[in-house]
VEXPAGU-189602 format. One record per atom (N, C-alpha, C): x, y, z negated; residue number from 1. Coordinates in steps of 0.02 Angstrom, whole numbers, m for minus. Last residue first. Layout:
BEGIN
{{X Y Z} NUM}
...
***
This chain:
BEGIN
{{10632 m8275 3858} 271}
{{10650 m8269 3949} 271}
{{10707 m8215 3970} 271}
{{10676 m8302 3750} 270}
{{10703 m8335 3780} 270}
{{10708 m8323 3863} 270}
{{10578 m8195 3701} 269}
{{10668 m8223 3666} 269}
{{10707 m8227 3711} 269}
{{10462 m8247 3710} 268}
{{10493 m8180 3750} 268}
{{10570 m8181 3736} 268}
{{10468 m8372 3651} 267}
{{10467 m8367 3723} 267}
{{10501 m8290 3731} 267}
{{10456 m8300 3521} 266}
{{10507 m8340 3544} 266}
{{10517 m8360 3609} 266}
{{10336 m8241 3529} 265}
{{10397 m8209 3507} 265}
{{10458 m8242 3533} 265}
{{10263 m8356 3549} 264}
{{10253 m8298 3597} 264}
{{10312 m8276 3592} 264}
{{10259 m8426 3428} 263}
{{10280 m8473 3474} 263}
{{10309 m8422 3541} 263}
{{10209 m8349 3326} 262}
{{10318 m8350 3326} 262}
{{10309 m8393 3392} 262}
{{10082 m8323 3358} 261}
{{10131 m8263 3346} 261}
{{10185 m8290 3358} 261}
{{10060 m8447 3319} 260}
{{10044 m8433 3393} 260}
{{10085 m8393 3408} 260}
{{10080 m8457 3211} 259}
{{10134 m8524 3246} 259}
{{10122 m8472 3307} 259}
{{9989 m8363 3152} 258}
{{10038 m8369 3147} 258}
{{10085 m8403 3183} 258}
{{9842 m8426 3209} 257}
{{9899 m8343 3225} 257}
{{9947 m8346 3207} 257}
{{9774 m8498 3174} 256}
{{9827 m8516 3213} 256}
{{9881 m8474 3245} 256}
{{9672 m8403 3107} 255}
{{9720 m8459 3081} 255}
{{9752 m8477 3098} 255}
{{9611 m8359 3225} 254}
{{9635 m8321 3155} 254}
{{9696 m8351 3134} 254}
{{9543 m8465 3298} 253}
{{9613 m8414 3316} 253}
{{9650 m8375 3279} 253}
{{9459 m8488 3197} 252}
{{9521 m8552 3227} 252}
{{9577 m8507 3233} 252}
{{9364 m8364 3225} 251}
{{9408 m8369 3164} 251}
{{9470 m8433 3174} 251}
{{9325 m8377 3344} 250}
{{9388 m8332 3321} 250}
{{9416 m8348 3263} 250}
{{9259 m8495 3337} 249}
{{9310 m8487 3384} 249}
{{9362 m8441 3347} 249}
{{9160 m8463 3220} 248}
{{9204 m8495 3226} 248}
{{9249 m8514 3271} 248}
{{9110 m8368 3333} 247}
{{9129 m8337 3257} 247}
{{9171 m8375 3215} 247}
{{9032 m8438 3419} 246}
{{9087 m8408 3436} 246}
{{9133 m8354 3365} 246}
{{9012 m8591 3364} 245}
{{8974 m8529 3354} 245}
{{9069 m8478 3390} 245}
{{9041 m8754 3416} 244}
{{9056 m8693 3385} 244}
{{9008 m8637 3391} 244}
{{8972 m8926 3420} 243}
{{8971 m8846 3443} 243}
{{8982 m8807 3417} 243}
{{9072 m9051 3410} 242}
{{9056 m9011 3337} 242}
{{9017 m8919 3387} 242}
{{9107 m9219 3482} 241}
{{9098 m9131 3467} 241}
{{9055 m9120 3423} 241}
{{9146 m9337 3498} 240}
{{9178 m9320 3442} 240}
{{9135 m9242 3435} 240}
{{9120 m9380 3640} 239}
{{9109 m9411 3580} 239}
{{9092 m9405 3514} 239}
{{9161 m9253 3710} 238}
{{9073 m9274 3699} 238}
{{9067 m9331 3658} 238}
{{9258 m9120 3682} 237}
{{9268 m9203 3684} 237}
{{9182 m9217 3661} 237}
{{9309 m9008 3602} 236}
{{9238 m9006 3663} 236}
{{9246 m9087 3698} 236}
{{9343 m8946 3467} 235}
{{9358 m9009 3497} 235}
{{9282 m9015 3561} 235}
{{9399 m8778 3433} 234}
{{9361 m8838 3420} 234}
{{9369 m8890 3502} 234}
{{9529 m8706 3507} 233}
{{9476 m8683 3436} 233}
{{9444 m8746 3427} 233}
{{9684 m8716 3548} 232}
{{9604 m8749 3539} 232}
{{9618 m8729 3497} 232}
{{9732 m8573 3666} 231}
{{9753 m8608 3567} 231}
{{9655 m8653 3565} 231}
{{9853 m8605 3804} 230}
{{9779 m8606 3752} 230}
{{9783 m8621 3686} 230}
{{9948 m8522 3881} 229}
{{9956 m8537 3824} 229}
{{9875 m8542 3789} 229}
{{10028 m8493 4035} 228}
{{9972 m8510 4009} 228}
{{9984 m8538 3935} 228}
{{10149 m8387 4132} 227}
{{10133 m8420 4080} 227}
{{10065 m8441 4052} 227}
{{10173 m8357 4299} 226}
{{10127 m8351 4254} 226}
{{10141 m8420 4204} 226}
{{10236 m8236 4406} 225}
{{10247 m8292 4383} 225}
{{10208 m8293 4317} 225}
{{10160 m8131 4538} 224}
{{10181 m8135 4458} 224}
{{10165 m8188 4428} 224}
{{10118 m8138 4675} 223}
{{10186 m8156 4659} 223}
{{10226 m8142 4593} 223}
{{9992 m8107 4689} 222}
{{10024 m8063 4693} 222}
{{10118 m8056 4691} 222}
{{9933 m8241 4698} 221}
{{9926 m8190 4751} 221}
{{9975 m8132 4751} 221}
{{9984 m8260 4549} 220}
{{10010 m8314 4606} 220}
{{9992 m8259 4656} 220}
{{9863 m8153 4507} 219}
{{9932 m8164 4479} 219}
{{9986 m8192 4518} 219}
{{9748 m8200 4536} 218}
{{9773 m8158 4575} 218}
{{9844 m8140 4547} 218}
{{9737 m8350 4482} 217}
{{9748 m8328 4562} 217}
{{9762 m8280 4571} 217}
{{9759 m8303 4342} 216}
{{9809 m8359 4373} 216}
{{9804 m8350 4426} 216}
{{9631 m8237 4330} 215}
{{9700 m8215 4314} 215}
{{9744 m8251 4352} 215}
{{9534 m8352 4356} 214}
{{9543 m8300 4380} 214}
{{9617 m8244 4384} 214}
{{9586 m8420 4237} 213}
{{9584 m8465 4295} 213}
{{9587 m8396 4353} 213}
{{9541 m8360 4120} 212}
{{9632 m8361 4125} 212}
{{9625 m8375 4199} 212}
{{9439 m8406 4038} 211}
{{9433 m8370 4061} 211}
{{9503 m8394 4093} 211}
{{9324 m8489 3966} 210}
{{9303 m8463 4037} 210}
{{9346 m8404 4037} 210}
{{9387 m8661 3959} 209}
{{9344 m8594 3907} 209}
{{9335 m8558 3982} 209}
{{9451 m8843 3911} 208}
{{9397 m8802 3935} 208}
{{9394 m8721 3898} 208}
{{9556 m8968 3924} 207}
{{9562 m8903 3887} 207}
{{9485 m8877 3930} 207}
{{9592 m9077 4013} 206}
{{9615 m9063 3947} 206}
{{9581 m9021 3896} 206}
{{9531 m9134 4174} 205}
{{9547 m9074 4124} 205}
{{9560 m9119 4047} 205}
{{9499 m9235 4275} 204}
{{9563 m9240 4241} 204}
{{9571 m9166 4194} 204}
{{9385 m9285 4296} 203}
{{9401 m9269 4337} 203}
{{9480 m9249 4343} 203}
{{9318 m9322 4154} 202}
{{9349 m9389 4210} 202}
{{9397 m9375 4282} 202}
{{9332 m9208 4105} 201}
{{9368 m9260 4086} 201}
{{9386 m9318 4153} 201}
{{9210 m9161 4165} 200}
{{9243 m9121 4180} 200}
{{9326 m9165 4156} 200}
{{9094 m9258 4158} 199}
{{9141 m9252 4198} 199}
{{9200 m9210 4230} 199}
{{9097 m9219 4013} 198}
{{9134 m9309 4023} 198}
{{9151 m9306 4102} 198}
{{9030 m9104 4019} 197}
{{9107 m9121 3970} 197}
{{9143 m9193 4005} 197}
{{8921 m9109 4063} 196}
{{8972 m9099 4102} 196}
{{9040 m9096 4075} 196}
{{8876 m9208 3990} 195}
{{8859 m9242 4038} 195}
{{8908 m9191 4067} 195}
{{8849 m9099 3879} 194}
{{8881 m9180 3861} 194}
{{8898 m9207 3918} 194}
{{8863 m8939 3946} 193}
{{8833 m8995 3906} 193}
{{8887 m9059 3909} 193}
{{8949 m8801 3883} 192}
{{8934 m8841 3929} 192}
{{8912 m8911 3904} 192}
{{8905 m8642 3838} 191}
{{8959 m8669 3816} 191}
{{8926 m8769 3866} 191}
{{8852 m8483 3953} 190}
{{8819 m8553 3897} 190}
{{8897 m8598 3888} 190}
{{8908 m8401 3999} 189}
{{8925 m8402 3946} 189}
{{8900 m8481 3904} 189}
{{9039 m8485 4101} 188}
{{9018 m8458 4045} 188}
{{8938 m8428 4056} 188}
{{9115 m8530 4226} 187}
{{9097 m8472 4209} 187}
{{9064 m8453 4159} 187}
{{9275 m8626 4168} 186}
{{9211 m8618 4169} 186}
{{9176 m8548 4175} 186}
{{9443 m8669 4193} 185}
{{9406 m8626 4206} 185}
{{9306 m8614 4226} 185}
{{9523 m8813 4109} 184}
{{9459 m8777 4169} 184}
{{9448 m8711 4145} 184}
{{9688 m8857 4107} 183}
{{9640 m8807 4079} 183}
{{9605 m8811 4122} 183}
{{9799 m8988 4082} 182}
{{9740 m8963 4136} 182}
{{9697 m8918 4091} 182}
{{9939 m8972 3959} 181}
{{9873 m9020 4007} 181}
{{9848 m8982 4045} 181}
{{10036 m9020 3821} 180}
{{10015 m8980 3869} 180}
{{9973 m9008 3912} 180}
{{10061 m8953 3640} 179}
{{10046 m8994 3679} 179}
{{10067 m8970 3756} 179}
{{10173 m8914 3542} 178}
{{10158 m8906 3584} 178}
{{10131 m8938 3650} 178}
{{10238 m8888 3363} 177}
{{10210 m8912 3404} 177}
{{10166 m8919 3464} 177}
{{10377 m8833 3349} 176}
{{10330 m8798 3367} 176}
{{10300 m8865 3380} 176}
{{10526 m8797 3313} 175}
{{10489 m8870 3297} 175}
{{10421 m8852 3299} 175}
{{10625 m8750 3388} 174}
{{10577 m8702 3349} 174}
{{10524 m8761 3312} 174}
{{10654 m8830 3490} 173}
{{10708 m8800 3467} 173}
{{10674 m8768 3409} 173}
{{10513 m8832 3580} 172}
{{10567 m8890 3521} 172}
{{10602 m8887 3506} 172}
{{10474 m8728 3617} 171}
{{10436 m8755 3578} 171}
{{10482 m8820 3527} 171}
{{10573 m8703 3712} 170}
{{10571 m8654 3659} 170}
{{10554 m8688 3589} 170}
{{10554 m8783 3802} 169}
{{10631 m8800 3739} 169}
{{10618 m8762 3690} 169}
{{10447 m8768 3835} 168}
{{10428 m8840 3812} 168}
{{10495 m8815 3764} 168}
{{10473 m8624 3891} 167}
{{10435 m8631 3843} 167}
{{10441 m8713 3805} 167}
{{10564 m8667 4008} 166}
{{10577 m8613 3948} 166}
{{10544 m8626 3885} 166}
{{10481 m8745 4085} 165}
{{10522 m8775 4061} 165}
{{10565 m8742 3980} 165}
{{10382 m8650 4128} 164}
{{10372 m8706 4073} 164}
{{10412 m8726 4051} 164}
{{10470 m8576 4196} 163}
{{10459 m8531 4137} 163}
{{10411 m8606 4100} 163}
{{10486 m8662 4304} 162}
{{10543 m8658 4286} 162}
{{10518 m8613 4188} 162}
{{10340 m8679 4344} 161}
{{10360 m8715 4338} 161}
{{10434 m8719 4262} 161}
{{10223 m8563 4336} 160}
{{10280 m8579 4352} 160}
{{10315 m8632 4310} 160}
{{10048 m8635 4373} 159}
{{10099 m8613 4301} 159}
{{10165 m8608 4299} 159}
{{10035 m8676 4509} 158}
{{10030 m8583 4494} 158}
{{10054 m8564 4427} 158}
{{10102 m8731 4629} 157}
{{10119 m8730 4528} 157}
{{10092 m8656 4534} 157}
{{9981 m8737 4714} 156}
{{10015 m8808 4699} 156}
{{10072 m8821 4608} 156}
{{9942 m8605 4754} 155}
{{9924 m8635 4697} 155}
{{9959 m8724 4656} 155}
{{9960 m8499 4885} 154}
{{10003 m8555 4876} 154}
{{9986 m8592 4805} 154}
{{9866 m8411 4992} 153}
{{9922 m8408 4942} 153}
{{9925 m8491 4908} 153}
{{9802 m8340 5120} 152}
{{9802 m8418 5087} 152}
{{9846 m8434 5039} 152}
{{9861 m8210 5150} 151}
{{9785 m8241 5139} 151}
{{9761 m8293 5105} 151}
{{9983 m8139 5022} 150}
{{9949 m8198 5098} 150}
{{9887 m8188 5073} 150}
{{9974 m7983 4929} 149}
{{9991 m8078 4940} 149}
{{9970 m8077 5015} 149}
{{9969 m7843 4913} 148}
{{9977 m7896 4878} 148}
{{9991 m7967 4876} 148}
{{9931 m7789 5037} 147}
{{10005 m7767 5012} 147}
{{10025 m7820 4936} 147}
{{9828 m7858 5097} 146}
{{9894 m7879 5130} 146}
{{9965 m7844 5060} 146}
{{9681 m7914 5036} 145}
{{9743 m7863 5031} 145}
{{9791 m7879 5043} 145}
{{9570 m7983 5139} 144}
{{9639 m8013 5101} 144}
{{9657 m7917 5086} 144}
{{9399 m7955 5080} 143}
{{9448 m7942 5145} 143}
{{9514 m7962 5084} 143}
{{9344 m8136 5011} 142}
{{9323 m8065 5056} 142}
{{9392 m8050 5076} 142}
{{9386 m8225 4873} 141}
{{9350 m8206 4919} 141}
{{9341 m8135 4947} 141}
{{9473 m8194 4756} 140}
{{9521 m8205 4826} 140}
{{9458 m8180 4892} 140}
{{9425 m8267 4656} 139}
{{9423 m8176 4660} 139}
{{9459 m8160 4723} 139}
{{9291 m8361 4670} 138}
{{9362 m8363 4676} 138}
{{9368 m8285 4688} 138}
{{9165 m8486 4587} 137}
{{9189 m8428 4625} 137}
{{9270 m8430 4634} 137}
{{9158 m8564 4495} 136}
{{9090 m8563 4549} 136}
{{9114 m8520 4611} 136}
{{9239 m8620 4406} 135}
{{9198 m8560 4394} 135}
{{9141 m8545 4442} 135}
{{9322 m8720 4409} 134}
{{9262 m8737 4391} 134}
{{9195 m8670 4383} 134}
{{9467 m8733 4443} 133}
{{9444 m8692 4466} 133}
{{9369 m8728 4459} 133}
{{9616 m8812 4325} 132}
{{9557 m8830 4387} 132}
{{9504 m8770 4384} 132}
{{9776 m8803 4320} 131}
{{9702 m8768 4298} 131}
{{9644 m8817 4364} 131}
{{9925 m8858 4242} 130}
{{9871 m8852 4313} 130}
{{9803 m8824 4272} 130}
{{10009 m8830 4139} 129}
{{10022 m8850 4172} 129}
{{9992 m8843 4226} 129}
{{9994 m8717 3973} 128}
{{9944 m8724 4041} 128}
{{9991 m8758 4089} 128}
{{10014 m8779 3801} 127}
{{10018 m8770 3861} 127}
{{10001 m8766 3938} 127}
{{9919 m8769 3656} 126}
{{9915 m8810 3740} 126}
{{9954 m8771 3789} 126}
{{9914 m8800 3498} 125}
{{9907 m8761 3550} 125}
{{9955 m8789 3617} 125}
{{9770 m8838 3375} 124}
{{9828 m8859 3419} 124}
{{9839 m8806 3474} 124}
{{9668 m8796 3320} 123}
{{9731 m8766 3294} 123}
{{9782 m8777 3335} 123}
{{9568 m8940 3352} 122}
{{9557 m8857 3312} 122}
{{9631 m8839 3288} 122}
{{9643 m9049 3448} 121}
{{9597 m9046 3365} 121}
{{9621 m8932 3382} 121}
{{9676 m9165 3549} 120}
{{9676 m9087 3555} 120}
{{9654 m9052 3506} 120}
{{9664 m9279 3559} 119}
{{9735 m9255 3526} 119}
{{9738 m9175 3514} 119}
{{9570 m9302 3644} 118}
{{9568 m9310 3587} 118}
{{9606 m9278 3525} 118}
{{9537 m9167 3775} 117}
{{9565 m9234 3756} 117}
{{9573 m9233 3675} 117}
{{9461 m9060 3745} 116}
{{9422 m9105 3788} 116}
{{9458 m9180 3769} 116}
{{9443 m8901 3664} 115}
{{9503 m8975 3695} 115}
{{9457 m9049 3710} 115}
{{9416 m8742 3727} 114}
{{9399 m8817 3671} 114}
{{9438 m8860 3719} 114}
{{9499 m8603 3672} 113}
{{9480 m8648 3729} 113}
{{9470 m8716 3689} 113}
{{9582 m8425 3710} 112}
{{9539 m8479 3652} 112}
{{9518 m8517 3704} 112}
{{9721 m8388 3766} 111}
{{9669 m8381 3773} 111}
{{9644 m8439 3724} 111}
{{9845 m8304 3870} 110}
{{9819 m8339 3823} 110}
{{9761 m8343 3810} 110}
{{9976 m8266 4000} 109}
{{9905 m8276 3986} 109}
{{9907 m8307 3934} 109}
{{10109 m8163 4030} 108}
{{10088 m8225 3974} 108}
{{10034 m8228 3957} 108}
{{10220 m8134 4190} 107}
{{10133 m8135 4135} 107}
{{10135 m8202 4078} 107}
{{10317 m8072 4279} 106}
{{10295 m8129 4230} 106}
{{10240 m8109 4199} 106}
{{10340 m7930 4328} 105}
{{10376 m7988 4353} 105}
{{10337 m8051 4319} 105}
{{10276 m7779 4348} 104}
{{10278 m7847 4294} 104}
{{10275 m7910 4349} 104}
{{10262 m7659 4429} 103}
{{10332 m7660 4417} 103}
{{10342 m7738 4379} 103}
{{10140 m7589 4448} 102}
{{10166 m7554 4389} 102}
{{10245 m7598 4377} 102}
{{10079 m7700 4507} 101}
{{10087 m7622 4534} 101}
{{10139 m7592 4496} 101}
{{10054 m7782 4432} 100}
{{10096 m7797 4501} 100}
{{10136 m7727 4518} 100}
{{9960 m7721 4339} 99}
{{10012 m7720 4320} 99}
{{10070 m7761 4381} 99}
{{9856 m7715 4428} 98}
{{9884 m7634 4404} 98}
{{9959 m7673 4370} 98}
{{9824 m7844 4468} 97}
{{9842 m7799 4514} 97}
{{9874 m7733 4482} 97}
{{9787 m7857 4313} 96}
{{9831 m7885 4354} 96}
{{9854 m7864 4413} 96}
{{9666 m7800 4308} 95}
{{9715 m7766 4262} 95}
{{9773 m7793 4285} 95}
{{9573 m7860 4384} 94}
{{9595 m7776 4400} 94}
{{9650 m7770 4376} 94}
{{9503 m7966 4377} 93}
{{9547 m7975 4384} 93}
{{9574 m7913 4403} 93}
{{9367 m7933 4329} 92}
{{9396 m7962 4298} 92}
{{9455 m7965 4303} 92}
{{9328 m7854 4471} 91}
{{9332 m7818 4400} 91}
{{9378 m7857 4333} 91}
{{9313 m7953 4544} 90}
{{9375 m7891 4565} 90}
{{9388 m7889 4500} 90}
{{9214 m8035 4488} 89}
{{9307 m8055 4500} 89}
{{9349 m8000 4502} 89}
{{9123 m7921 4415} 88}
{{9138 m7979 4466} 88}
{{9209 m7988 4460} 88}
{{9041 m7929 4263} 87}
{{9081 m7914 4292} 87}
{{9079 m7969 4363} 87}
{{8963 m8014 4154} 86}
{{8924 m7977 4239} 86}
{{8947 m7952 4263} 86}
{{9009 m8081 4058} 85}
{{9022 m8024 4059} 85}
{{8939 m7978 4103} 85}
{{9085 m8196 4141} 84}
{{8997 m8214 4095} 84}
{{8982 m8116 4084} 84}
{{9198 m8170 4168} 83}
{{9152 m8158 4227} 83}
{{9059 m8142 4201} 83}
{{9275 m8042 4060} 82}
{{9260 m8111 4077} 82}
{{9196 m8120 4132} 82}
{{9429 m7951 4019} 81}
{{9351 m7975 4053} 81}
{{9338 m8018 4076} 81}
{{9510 m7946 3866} 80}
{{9513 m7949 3948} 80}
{{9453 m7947 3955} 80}
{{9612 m7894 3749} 79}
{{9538 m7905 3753} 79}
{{9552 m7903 3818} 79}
{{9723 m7795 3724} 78}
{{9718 m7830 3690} 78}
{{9636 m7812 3702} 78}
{{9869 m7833 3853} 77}
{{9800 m7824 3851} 77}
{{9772 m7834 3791} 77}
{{10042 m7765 3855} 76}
{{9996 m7809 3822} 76}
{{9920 m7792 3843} 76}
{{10178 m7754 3914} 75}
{{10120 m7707 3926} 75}
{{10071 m7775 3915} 75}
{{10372 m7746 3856} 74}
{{10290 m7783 3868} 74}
{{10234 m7736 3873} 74}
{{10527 m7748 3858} 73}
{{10455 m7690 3864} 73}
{{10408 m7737 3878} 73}
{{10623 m7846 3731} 72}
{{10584 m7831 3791} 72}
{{10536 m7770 3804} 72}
{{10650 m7871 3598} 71}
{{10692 m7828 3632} 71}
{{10681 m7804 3703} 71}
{{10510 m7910 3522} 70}
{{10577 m7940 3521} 70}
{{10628 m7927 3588} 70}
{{10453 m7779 3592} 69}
{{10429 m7855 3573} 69}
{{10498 m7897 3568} 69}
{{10387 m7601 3638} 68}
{{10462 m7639 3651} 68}
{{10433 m7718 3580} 68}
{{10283 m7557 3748} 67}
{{10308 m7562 3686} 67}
{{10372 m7576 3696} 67}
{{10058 m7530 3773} 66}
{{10133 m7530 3798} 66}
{{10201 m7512 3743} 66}
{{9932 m7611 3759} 65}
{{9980 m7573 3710} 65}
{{10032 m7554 3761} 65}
{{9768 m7544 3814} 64}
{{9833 m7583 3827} 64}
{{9876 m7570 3780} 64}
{{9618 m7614 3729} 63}
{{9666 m7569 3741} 63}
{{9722 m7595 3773} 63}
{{9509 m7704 3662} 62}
{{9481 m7659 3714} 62}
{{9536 m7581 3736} 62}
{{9474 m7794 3564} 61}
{{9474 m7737 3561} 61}
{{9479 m7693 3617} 61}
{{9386 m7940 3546} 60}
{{9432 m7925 3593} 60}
{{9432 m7821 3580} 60}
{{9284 m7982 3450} 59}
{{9376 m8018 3454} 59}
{{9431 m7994 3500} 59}
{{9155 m7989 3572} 58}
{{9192 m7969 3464} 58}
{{9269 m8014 3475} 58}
{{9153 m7896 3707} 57}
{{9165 m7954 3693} 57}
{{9215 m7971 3616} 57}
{{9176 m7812 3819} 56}
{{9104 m7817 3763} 56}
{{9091 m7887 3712} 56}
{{9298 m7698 3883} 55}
{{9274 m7760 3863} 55}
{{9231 m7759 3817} 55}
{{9268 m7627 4039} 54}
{{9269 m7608 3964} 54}
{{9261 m7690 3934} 54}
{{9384 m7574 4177} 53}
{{9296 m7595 4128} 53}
{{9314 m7606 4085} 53}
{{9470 m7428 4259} 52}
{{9460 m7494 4209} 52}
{{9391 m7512 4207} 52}
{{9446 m7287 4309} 51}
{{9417 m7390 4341} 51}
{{9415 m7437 4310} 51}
{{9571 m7241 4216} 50}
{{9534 m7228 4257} 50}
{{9501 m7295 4302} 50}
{{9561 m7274 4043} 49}
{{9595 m7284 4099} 49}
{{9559 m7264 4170} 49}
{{9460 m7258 3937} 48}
{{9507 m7180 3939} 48}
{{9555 m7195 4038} 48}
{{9417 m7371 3893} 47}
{{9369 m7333 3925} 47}
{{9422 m7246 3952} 47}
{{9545 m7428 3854} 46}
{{9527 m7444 3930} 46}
{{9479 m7393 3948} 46}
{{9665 m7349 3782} 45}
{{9596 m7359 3762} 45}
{{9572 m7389 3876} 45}
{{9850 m7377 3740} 44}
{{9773 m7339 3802} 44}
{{9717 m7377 3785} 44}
{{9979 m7342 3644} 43}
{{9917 m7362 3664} 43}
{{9860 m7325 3696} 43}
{{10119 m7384 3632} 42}
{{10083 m7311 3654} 42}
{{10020 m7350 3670} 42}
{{10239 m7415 3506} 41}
{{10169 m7439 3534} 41}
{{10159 m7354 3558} 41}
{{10346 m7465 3439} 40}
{{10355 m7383 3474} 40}
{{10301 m7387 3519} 40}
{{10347 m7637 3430} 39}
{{10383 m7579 3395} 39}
{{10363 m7518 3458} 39}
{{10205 m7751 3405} 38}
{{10251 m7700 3452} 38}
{{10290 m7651 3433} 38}
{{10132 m7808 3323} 37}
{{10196 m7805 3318} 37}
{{10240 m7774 3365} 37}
{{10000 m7794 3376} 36}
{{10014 m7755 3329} 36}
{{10084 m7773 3310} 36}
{{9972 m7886 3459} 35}
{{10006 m7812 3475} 35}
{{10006 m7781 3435} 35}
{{9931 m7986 3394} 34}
{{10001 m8008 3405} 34}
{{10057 m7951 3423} 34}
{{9804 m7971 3366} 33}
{{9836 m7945 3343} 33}
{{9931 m7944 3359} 33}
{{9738 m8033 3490} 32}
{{9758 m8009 3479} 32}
{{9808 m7942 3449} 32}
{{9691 m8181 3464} 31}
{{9758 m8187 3467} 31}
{{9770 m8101 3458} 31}
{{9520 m8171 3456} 30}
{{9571 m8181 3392} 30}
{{9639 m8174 3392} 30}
{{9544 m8201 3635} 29}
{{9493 m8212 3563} 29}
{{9519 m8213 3494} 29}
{{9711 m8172 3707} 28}
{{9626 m8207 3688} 28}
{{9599 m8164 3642} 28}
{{9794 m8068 3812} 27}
{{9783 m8091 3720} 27}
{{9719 m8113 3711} 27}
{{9936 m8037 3914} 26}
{{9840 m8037 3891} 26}
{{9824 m8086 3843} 26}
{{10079 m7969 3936} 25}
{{10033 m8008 3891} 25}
{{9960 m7997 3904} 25}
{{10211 m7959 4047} 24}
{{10142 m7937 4031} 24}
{{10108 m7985 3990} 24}
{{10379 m7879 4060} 23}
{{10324 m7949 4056} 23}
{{10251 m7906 4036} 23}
{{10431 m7751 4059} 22}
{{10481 m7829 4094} 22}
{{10417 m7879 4089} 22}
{{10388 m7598 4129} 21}
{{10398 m7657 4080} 21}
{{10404 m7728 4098} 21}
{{10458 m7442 4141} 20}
{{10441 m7515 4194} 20}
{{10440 m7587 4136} 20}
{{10411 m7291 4110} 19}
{{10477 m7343 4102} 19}
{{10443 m7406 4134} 19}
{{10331 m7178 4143} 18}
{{10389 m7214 4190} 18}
{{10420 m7262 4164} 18}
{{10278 m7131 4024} 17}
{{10333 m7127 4052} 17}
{{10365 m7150 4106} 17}
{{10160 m7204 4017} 16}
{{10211 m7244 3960} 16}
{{10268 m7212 3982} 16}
{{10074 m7112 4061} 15}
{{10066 m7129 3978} 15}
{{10134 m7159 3972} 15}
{{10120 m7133 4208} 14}
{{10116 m7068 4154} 14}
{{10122 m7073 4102} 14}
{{10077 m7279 4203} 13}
{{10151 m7265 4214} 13}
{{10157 m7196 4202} 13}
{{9931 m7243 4209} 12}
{{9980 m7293 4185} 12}
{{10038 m7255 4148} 12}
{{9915 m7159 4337} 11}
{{9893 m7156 4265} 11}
{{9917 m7173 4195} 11}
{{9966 m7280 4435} 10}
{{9989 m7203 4407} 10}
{{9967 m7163 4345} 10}
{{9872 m7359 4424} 9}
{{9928 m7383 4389} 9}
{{9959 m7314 4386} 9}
{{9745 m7300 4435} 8}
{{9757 m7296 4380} 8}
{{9831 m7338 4367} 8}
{{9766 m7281 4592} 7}
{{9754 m7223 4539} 7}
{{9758 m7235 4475} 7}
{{9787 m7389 4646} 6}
{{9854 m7359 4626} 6}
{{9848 m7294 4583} 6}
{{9678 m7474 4628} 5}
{{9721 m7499 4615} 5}
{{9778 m7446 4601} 5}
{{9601 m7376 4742} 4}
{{9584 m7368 4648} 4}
{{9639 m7402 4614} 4}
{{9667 m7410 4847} 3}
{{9670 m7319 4834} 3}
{{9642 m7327 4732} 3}
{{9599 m7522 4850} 2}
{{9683 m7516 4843} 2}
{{9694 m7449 4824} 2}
{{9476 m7515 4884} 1}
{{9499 m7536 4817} 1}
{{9573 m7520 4805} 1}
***
């Protein structure tokens, strides 16, 4: 795998020149248009990347941008893979190793996700503090790649700590409102019953969707500090729930594009 890992970050780093970009974005469900504000965009089609997979999934388009974002180089995902997919971990988590590779110090995961705690209503958006690992799996399993991490890598803050701190001032200097909590990582696709909502709550989550959790380990494995940013789409609280149609997911995300757009912008500001 490592010999494929470096064939398409070279690939890469052809298209955009060599230049080395300072952060990395991956863009939910609906979020992303957000690459469409990239000034001097070079965009890669994944089916064009060498190994890449393809995303199959409405809301997610299926390119990298590479750019310049309120004065930064960013290498954006717009659309990721998801395990529900039938992808495996490797596959899900590929684009992260390419961008270790490629030189990205920080990541800004995002992502659509129902809110489990009350406060969490359709539009709100969540900061990632801890994740809990509900997927069934771990992309870590099998032989370690030494040139990327330890064997046993370290998860205790896998949401860096110091870049939360960035973001909470961002968020209140900018009168943003900004929750934050426990995201699960579910493998999808069925959306989860009543009985595992309450214990996915009692256990201490906030937030539920299926994807970022994967990202976050090999991200930490690789030693790229990671931002989490969920935008609830609907309320997954078993008192109160409303089951979405994934058509109303995106569209939430539609709508919350804007705050979402200046909340991102302004982090990149600030790091």
């Amino acid at each position: 795998m490592i010999e494929k890992y470096k064939e398409s970050a070279k690939w890469i780093k052809e298209k955009i020149k060599n230049e080395l970009p300072e952060l990395g974005l991956v863009l939910g469900s609906g979020l992303g248009t957000l690459a469409n504000e990239i000034k001097n965009p070079i965009e890669l089609e994944y089916k064009e990347i060498p190994n890449f997979p393809v995303s199959t999934v409405e809301g997610h388009d299926g390119k990298l941008v590479f750019g310049e974002l309120e004065g930064k180089k960013v290498l954006a995902m717009k659309g990721r893979f998801h395990y529900y997919e039938g992808y495996t971990m490797e596959q899900v988590t590929f684009p992260i190793r390419i961008m270790k590779l490629i030189g990205i110090k920080n990541i800004i995961l995002t992502n659509a996700a129902g809110g489990l705690r009350k406060d969490l209503k359709a539009g709100s958006l969540m900061l990632i503090n801890d994740h809990i690992n509900f997927t069934g799996d771990n992309p870590l399993i099998g032989e370690n790649l030494d040139e990327f991490g330890v064997r046993f890598p370290d998860m205790s803050e896998a949401y860096n700590k110091d870049l939360r701190s960035i973001v909470k001032n961002v968020a209140k200097d900018n009168n943003i409102d900004l929750k934050e909590g426990v995201y699960v990582g579910i493998s999808g696709p069925t959306y989860s019953s009543k009985a595992e909502l309450r214990m996915l709550i009692n256990i201490g989550g906030d937030a539920i969707g299926m994807s970022t959790v994967p990202e976050t380990i090999i991200a930490n494995h690789s030693g790229i500090n990671v931002i989490g940013i969920s935008c609830i789409t609907d309320c997954a609280n078993p008192e109160i729930m409303h089951s979405p149609t994934h058509e109303e997911i995106v569209k939430v995300a539609e709508e919350t594009r804007p705050i979402f757009i200046k909340l991102v912008k302004k982090i990149i500001q600030g790091l």
